[in-house]
C-alpha positions as CSV (number, residue, x, y, z in Angstrom):
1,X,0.0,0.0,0.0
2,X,2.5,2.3,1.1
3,X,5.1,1.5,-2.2
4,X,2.1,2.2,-4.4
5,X,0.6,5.5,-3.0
6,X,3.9,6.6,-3.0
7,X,4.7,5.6,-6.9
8,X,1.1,7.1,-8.0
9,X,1.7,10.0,-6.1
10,X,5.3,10.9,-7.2
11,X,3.7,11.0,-10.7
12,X,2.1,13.8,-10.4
13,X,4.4,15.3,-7.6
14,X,7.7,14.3,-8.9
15,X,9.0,15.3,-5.9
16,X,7.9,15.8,-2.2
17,X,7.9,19.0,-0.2
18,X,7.7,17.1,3.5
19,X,9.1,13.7,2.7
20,X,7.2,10.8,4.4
21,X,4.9,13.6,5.8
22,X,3.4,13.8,2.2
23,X,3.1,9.8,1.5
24,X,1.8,10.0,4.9
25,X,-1.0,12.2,4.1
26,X,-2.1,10.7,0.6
27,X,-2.8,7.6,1.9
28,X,-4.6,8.9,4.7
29,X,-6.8,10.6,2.7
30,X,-7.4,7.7,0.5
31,X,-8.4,5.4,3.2
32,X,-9.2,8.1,6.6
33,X,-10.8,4.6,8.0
34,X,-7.3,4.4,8.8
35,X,-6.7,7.5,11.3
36,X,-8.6,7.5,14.7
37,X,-9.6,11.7,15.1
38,X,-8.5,12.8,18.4
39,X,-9.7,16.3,19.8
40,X,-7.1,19.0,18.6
41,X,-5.8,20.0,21.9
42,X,-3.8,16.2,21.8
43,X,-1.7,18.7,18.8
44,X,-1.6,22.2,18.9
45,X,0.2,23.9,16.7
46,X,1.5,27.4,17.7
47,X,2.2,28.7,14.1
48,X,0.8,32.1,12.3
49,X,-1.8,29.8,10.5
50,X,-3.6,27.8,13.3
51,X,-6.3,28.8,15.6
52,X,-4.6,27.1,18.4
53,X,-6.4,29.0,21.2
54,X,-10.1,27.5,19.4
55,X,-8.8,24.0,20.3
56,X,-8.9,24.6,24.3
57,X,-10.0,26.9,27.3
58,X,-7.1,26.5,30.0
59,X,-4.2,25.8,29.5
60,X,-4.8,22.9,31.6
61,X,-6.7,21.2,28.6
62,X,-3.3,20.7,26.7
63,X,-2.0,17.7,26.0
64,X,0.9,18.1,23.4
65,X,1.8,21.9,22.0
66,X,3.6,21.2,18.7
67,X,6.1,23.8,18.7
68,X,6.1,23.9,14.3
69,X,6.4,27.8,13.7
70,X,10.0,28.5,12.1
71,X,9.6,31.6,14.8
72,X,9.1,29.1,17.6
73,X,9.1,31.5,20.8
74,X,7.9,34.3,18.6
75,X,4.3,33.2,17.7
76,X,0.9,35.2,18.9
77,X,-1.0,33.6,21.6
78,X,-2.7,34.2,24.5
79,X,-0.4,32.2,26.8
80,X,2.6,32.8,24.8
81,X,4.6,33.8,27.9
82,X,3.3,30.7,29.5
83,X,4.5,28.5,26.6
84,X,7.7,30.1,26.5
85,X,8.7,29.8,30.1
86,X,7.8,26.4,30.4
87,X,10.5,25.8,26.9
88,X,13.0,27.4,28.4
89,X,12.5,25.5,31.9
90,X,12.6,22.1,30.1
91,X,15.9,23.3,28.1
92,X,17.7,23.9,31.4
93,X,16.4,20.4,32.7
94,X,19.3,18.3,33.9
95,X,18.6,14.6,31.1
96,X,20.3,12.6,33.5
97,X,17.3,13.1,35.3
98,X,15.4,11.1,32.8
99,X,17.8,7.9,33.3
100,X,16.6,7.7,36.8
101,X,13.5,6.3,38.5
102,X,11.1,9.3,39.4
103,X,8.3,7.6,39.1
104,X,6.8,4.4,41.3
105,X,6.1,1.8,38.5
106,X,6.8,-1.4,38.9
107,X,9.3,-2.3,36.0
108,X,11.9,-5.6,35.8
109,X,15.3,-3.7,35.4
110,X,17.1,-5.0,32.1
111,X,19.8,-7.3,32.5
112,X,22.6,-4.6,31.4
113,X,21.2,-2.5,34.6
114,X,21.2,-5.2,36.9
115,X,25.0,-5.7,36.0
116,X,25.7,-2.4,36.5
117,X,24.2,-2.0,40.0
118,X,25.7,-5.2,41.1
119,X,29.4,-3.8,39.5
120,X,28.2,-0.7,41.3
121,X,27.5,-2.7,44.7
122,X,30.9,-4.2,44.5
123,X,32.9,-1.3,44.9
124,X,34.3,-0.2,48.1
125,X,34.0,3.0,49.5
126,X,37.0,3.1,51.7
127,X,39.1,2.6,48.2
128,X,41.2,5.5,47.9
129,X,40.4,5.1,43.8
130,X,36.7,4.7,44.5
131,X,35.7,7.7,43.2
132,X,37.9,6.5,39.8
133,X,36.1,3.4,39.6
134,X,32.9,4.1,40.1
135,X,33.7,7.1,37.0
136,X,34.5,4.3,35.2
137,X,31.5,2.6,35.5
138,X,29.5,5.8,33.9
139,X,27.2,5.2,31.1
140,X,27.8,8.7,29.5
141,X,24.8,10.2,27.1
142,X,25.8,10.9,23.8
143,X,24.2,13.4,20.8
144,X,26.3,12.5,17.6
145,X,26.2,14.9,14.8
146,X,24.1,17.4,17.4
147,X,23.8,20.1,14.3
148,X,23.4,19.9,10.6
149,X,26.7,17.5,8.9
150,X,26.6,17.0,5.4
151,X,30.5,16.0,4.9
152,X,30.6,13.7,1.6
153,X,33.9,11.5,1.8
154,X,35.1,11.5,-1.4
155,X,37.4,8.9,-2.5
156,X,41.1,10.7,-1.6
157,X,42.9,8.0,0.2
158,X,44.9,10.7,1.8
159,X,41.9,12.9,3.2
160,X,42.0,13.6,6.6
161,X,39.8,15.2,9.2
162,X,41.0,17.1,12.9
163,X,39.4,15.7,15.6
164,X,39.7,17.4,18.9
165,X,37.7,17.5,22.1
166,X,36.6,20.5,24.5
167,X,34.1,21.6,26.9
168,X,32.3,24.8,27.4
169,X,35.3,26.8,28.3
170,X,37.2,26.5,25.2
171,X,34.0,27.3,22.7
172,X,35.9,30.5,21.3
173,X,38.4,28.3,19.9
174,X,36.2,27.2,17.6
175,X,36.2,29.7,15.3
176,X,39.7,29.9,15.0
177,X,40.3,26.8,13.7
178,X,37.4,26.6,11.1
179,X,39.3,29.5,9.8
180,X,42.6,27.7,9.5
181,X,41.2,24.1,8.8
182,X,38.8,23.8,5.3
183,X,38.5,20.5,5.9
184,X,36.2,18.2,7.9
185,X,36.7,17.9,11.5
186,X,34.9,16.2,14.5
187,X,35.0,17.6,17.7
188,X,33.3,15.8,21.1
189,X,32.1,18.5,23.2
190,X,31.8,17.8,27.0
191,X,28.7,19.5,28.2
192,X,25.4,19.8,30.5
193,X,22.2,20.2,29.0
194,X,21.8,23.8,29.5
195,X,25.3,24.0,28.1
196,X,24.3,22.5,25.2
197,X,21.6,24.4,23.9
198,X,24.0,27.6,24.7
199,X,26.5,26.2,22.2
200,X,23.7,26.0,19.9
201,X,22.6,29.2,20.2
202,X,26.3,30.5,19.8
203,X,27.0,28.2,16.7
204,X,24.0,29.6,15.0
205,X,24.5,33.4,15.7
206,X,28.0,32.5,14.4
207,X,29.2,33.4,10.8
208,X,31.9,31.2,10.5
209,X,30.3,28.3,12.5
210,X,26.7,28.5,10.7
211,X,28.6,28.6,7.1
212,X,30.2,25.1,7.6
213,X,28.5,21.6,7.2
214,X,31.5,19.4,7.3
215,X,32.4,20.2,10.8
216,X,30.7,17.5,13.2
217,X,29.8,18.1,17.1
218,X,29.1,15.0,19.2
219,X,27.9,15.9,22.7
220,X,28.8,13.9,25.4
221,X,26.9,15.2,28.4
222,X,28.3,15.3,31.7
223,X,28.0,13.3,34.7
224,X,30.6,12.5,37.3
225,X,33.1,14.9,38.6
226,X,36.2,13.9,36.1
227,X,36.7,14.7,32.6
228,X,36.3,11.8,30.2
229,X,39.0,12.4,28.2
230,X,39.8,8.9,26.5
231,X,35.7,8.9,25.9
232,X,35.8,12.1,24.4
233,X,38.5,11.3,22.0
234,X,37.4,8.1,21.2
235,X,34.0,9.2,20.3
236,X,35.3,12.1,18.3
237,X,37.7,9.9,16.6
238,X,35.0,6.6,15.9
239,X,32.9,9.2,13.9
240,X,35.2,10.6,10.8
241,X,35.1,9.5,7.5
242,X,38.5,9.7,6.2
243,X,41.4,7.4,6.3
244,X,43.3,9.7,7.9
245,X,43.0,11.7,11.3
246,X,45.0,14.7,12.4
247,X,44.5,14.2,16.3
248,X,45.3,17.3,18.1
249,X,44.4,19.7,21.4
250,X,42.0,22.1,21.5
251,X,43.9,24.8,22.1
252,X,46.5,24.3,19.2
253,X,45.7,26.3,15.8
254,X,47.0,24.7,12.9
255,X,48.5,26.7,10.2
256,X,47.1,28.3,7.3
257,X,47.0,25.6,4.4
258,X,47.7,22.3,6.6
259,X,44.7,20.7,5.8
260,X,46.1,21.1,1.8
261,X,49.2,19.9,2.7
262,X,48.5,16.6,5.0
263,X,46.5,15.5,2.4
């Protein structure tokens, strides 16, 4: 069903304008037996051309708000401010909150948990390298390719890509060396939530930054008081796509031309 909407549709289309969105939609409206209607405040949509506020009275009503307006913060409603402080709040949530149990429901733990809390158990606390082992036992969150990467590997056998890792207080050497490096890079980035969605604000009010595709950011979020270093690299390193790597330190600034030249 699917493969043949899709074909007839693509006919007349030739192309789509949402993707799956649009297959999504002709074969719903070729067979709406399929879709169950659920009242609009399970979706609304705070764009220019809704009438979300007709789709509820309170604000306790809501069930989902589909933030879909390119504006996002920016769009007219009545509880607007409402919408937009309780964004921001969730943004500055701590996700290792998520991994946790906040909740009373009865759930079997998986066996990978129930090794980990009996490795966990294990430990002593009067070992002086308690604190290094129990680090060790982290299960770190990571966001690969946390913005847009459209790096093509092309087939060089001598291409190489920088791979570095930082954390928030080494962000303004960024810039530096996208200036001095052409080529693709990966970088881990070592960060909290709330750190993370400041980097994205800073990469996208940033010329030199927003201009490049072929420069990936994995974020590794932090938990624990010690700096993963060996994670970081070895995440930044497992994700290029060249034969070659050019592993180097953050705070090193290659010359002008190197990327030409190594390769």
């Amino acid at each position: 069903m699917w493969r043949l909407t899709a074909e007839r549709e693509l006919m007349s289309m030739l192309s789509t304008s949402l993707a799956d969105q649009d297959i999504f939609n002709a074969v719903i409206k070729q067979d709406p037996a399929l879709v169950y209607r659920l009242p609009c405040f399970w979706n609304v949509q705070l764009s220019d051309h809704t009438r979300s506020e007709q789709c509820y009275t309170e604000v306790s009503d809501l069930k989902v708000i589909h933030w879909n307006s390119p504006k996002k913060l920016r769009v007219k409603n009545k509880h607007v401010e409402f919408f937009r402080n309780l964004y921001l709040t969730f943004l500055e949530y701590d996700g290792n909150l998520l991994r946790r149990e906040l909740f009373g429901c009865a759930s079997l733990p998986s066996p990978p948990s129930n090794q980990l809390q009996q490795a966990l158990e294990e430990l002593d606390e009067d070992d002086p390298c308690y604190d290094f082992r129990r680090q060790h036992l982290t299960q770190h969150r990571v966001h690969l390719f946390f913005l847009q990467y459209e790096f093509l590997a092309l087939p060089n056998p001598t291409d190489v890509t920088l791979v570095a890792q930082l954390s928030m207080d080494r962000l303004q050497m960024l810039e530096a060396i996208c200036k001095h490096w052409a080529g693709p890079i990966s970088l881990a980035l070592y960060m909290s939530d709330a750190e993370a969605q400041q980097f994205l604000r800073y990469a996208q009010a940033s010329e030199v930054l927003s201009a490049r595709r072929n420069v990936a950011y994995h974020i590794v979020y932090k938990e624990g008081q010690f700096y993963p270093i060996n994670l970081l690299r070895n995440v930044a390193l497992a994700n290029t796509q060249t034969p070659y790597v050019f592993l180097t330190d953050i705070d090193f600034l290659p010359m002008y031309g190197l990327y030409d030249y190594l390769r």
